[in-house]
C-alpha positions as CSV (number, residue, x, y, z in Angstrom):
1,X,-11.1,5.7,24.6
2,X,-8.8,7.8,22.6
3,X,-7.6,6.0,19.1
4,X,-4.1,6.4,18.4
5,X,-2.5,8.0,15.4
6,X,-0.5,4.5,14.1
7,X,-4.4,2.8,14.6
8,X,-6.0,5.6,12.4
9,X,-3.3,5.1,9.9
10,X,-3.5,0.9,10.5
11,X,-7.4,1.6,9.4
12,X,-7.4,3.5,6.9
13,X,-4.7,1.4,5.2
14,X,-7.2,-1.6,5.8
15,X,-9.4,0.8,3.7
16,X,-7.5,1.5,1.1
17,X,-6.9,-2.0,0.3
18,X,-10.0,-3.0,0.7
19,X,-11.0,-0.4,-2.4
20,X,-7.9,-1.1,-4.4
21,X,-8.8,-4.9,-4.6
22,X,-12.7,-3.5,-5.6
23,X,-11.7,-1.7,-8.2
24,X,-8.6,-4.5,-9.7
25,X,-9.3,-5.4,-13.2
26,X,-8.2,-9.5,-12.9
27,X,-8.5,-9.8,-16.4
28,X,-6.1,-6.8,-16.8
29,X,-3.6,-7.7,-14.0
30,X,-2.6,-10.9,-15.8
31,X,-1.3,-8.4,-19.3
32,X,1.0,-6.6,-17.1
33,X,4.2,-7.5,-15.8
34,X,6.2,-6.5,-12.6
35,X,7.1,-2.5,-12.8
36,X,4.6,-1.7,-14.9
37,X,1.8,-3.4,-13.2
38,X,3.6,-2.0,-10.1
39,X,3.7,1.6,-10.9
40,X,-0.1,0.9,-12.5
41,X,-1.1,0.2,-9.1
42,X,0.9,2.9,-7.5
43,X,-1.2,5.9,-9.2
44,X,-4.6,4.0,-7.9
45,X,-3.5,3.9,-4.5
46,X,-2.4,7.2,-5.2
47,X,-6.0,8.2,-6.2
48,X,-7.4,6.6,-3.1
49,X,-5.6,8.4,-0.8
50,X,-7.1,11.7,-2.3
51,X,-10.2,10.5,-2.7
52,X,-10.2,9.5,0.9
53,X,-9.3,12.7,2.2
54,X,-6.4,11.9,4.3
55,X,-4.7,14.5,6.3
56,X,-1.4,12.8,5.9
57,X,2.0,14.8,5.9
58,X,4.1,14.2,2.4
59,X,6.3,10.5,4.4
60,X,3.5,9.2,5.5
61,X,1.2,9.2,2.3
62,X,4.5,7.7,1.1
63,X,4.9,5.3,3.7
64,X,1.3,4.0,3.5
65,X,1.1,3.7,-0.7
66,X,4.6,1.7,0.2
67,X,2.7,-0.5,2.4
68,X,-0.5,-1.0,0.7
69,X,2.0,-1.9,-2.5
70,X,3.7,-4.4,-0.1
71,X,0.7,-5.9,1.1
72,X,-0.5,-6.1,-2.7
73,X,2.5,-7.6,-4.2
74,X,4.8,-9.0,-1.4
75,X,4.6,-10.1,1.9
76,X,3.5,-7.2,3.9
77,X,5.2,-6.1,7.1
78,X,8.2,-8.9,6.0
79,X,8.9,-6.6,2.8
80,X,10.7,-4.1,5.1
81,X,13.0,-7.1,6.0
82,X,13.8,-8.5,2.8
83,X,14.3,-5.3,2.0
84,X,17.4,-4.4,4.2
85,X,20.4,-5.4,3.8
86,X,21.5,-5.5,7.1
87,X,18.9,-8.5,7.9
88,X,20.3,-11.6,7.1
89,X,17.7,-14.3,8.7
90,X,13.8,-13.5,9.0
């Protein structure tokens, strides 16, 4: 059974996250507030990625940090919503 592309990416994702909340200093988290702590946890799932040897083109390394962020800090998959202005009601 071939596996698609979106469940390869869905997976490694899953990863990702997985490792990012291994290596989260608790005791750390708490010091930092909203954009920094953001853009702290940005260059770690940055690392990830290159430590995970993804064969990703340039948007969809960006898409999946953005996602792995939203899962971290928001409410996953909904973040896209909130996010647009066009949505009114979720």
């Amino acid at each position: 059974m071939p596996v698609s592309k979106e469940t390869t990416f869905e997976e490694l994702k899953q990863r990702i996250h997985s490792k990012l909340v291994d290596k989260l200093d608790l005791s750390r988290v708490g010091e930092l507030e909203g954009e920094v702590l953001r853009r702290e946890i940005r260059l770690v799932v940055e690392h990830l990625c290159d430590t995970e040897n993804t064969m990703l083109n340039r948007a969809e390394r960006e898409r999946l940090v953005e996602e792995v962020l939203d899962e971290t800090f928001g409410l996953g998959p909904l973040e896209g919503l909130l996010k647009d202005p066009t949505i009114s009601d979720i």
